[in-house]
N, C-alpha and C positions, 0 to 999 in steps of 0.2 A: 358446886361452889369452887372446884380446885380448877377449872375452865376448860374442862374438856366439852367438847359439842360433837363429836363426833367418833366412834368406836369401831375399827373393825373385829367382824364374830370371824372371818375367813380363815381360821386357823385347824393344826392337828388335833385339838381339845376341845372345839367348841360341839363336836357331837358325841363327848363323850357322856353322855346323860341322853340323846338319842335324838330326835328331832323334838321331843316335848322341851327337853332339858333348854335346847336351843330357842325354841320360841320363848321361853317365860324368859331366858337370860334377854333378849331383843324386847320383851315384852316391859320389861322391869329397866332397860335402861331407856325407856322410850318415856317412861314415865319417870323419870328422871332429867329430860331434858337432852338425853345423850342420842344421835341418832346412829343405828346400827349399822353396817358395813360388810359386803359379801353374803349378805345371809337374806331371806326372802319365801314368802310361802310358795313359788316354783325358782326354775332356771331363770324364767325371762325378768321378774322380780327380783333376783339377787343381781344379774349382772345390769340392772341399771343403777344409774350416776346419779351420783347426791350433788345437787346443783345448789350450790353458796352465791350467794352477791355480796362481796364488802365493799363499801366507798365504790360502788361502781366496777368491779374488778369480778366475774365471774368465776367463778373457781367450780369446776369439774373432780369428784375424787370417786374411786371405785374399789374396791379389795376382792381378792385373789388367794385360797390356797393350793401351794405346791408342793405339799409334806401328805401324798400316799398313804397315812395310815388307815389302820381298822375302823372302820364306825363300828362305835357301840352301841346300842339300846334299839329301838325298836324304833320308826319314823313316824311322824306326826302329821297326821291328817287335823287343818281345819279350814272347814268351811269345803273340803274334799278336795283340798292341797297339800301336798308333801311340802312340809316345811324343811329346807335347803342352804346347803353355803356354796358359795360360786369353787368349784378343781377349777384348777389350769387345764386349759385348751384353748392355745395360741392363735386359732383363726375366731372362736368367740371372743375372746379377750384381744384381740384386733379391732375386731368388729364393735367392741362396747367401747372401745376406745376413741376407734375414730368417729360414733357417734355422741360421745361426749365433748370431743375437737369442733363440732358444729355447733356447739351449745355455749362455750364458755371459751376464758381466755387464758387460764392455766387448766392443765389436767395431770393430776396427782397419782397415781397408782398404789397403792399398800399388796405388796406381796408377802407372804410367809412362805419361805423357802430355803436352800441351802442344807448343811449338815451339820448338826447341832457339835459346839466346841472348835471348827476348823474358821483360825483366823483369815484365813483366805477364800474369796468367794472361790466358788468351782467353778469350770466351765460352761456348765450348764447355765446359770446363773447369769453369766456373761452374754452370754447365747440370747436367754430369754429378756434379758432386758434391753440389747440390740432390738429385739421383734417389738417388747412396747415401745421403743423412741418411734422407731420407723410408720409404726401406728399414729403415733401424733405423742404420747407422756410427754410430758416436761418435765417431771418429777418422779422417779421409783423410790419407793421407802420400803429398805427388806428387814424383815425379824423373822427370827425362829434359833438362828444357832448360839443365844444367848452369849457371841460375845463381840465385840464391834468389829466391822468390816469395811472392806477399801471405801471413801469418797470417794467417784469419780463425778469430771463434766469434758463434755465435751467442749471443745472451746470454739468451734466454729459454730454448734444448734446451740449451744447454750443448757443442754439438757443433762440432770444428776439424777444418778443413783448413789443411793447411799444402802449398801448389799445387807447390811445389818447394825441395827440401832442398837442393838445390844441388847440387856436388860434396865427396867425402870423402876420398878416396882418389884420386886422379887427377893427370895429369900437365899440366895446363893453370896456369899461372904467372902470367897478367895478370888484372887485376880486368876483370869481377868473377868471371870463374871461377876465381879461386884464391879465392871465400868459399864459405864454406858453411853450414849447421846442423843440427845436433844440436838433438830436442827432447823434454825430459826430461816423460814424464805422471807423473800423479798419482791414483792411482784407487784404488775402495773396490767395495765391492758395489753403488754405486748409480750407478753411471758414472765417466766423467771428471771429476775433481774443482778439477783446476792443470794447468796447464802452466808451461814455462820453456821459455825460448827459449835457446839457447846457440851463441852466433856463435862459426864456425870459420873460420882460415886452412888450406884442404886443400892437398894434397899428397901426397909418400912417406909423410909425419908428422905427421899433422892435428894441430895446435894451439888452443887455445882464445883469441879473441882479448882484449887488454885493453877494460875499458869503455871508454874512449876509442876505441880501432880498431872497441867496434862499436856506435856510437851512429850511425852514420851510418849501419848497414844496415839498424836494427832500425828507423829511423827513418822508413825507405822501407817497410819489410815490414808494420810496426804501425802502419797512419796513423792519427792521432789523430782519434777518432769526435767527430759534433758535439755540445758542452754545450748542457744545458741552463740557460736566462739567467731571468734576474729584474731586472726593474726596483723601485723603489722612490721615492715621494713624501712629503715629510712625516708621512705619513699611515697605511701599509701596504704593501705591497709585493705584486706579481701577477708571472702567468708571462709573460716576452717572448720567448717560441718557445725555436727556437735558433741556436747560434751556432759556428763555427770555433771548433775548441780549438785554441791558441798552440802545442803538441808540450813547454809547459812544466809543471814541475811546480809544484802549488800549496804543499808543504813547504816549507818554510824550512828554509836552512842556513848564510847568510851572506849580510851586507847592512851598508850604511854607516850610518849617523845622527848627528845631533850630538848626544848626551845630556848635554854637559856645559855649553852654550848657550854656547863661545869659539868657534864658527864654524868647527872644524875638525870632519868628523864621526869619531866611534869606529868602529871596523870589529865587527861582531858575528859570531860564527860557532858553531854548535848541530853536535856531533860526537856521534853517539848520543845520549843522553839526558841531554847536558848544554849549556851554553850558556859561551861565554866572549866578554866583551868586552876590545879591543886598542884602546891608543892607541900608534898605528904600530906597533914589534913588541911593543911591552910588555901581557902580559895583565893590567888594572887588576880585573875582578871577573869572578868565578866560578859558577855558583849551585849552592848547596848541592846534598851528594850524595842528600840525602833527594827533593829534587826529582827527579823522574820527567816532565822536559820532551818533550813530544809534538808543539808545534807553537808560533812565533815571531812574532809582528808588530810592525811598527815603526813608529810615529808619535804620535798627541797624544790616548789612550785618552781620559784624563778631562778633554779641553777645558779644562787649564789654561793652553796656550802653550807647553807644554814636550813637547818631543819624551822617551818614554818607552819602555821593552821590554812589551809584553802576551805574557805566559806562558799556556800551556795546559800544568797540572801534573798526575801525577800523586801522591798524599804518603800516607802509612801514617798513621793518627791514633791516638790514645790506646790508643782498643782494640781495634787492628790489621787497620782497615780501611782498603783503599786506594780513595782518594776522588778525583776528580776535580774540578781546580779553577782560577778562572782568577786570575793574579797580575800586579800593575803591579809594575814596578823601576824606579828613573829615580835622577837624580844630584841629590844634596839637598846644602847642606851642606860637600860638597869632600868627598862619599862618594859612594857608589853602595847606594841600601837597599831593601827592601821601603816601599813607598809606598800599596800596598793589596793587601790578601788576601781573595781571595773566599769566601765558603761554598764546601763543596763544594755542586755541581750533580747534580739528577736522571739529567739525560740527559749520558750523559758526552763531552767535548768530544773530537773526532778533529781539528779544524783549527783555525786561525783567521784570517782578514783584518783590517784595518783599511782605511777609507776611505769618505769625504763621498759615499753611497751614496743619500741622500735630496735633494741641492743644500740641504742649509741651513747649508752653513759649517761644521759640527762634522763631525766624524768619526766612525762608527761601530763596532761592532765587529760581524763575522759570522763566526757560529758554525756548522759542519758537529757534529751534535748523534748521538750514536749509540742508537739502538735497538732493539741486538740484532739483529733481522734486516733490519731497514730503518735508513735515516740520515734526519734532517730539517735543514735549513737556517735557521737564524733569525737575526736581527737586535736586538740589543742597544743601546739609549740611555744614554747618562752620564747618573746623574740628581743630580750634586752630592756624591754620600756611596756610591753604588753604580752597578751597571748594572741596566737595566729591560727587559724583555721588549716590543718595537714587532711584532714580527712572528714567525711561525714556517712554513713549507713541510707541505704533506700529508708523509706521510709514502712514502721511494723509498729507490731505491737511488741513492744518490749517493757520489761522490768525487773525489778531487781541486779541493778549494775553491780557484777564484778570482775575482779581478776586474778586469774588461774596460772598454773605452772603448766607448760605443756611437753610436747616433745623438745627431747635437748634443752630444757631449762627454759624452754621461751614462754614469756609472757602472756598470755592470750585475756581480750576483754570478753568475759560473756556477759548475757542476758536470758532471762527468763522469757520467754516468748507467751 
């Protein structure tokens, strides 16, 4: 009734009652609707694949223990089979693998492995979940060292492990083994498509934690990969390797300025798809609900001295096409108004920054540019009456636009690749 359909036995405990113990646990969740996992009255019975169909979608899973210990009790003969849990032995579990790769269109792996307590997988661990990708997994899910461990994916196969879910259900009460994770996939007939990570406080009553209680887990388990950097000169701008990502995001959602040039700044803050500015609590300007705000920057767009809002919109036009576009706002007058409207843009805007990215005193604007399949990165000049295309990025996958301090104080634009 709590929706589990499928259980792996593949663990250091599951023969601690013997090979009887093990069969009536298989036996009793079988009769329960639950079907068992790594367990089997031989070898070749445990290491076969429990084949799923949802909506069309084959799904492959199989369970593996790699925790060495003692068996206890005595082995069960029925029917004049040794009732069994699948060890680790990497050319069998190759082999189960890639004939589960012929059968379905995700394959799932459950290993129990690692060293109980250590937040960091071990090399091993690394090692062996290299050997399932190359088999065919799409998916490793590790448990054993009750306390969560790296996410990784590869971002060219598209393939995760996730080294240890932590605990779920369990009576351990101090951090970090009261965390845990749940992680929700995403699949189709061409593999794993998303993941979602979802932090738990475990227990009798697992819990899902607030964003807040779990920024700091995910923050350890998802280290932030290195950007790639761009420098720029008067002139054009080239690639500067790369660099540490901040763990920050490049969105906008709230920032100060003074738009109104009395030396106090306004507080700005973008909630979904809109934008409000606040002089202390009071909301002075709103932007229209037609606007379709995707991304916020703050500073002196068109080099007149005045600190100004640069919008990345999106707006429905005449004849019901929604266009992407970028817009200045600033404080004219003892108002707050549109100051300039862009055309809409080819390549539609996903980001935006501001910042003296060339050393010549003005400020620029850098654009993360969408391409359907690929993103490209460019750099825009004020030219008096508009902005002007200085530079544009090969085309990648890029995300999460921002910008950095680098050597000598220089500006550099990265992205998340």
């Amino acid at each position: 009734s709590a929706g589990f359909d499928l259980l792996s036995l593949a663990n250091n405990h599951s023969l601690d009652y013997g090979g009887e113990g093990l069969w009536e646990t298989a036996v009793r969740l079988q009769q329960a609707g639950i079907a068992p996992l790594g367990v089997g009255p031989n070898e070749n019975a445990a290491y076969q694949p429990l084949i799923r169909e949802v909506d069309g979608v084959r799904l492959a899973f199989l369970a593996l223990n790699g925790v060495p210990e003692p068996v206890s009790g005595e082995p069960l003969s029925v029917n004049g089979e040794q009732w069994v849990r699948v060890e680790w032995d990497e050319a069998r579990a190759a082999a189960a693998i890639a004939e589960a790769r012929q059968q379905a269109d995700v394959v799932i792996v459950s290993l129990h492995w690692g060293f109980e307590y250590d937040l960091q997988p071990d090399p091993w661990q690394e090692t062996a979940a290299q050997a399932l990708f190359a088999a065919g997994a799409d998916v490793v899910l590790g448990h054993h060292p009750h306390v969560v461990q790296a996410v990784t994916v590869d971002r060219q196969s598209g393939q995760l492990a996730a080294y240890s879910l932590g605990n779920f259900v369990f009576d351990q009460t101090q951090e970090p083994t009261n965390q845990g994770l749940a992680l929700r996939l995403f699949v189709d007939g061409d593999g794993l498509r998303a993941a979602q990570l979802l932090p738990i406080w475990s227990g009798p009553q697992p819990r899902l934690m607030t964003l807040a209680e779990a920024d700091p887990l995910l923050a350890r388990i998802v280290p932030e990969p290195p950007h790639v950097a761009f420098a720029c000169d008067v002139t054009s701008c080239g690639s500067a390797g790369e660099v540490a990502g901040t763990g920050e995001s490049g969105w906008f959602w709230s920032g100060a300025i003074d738009l109104t040039g009395d030396g106090a700044p306004e507080t700005i803050r973008r909630a979904g798809e809109q934008v409000t500015v606040y002089e202390g609590d009071t909301a002075v300007w709103q932007s229209p609900e037609a606007w379709r705000v995707v991304d916020v920057a703050l500073g002196d767009p068109n080099d007149d001295g005045r600190f100004e809002l640069l919008l990345a919109i999106w707006q429905t036009d005449a004849e019901g096409h929604t266009r992407s576009q970028p817009y200045i706002v600033g404080h004219r007058g003892g108002e707050y108004q549109l100051l300039w409207g862009g055309r809409p843009v080819n390549r539609p805007i996903l980001a935006v920054e501001l910042g003296d990215v060339d050393g010549d005193g003005a400020q620029e604007l850098v654009v993360l540019e969408d391409q359907g399949e690929a993103q490209t990165v460019a750099v825009w000049r004020w030219q008096g009456w508009s902005f002007s295309l200085v530079w544009r990025s090969e085309n990648g996958r890029y995300r999460n636009l921002t910008l950095q301090s680098g050597d000598n104080n220089q500006l550099l634009i990265t992205a998340r690749p």
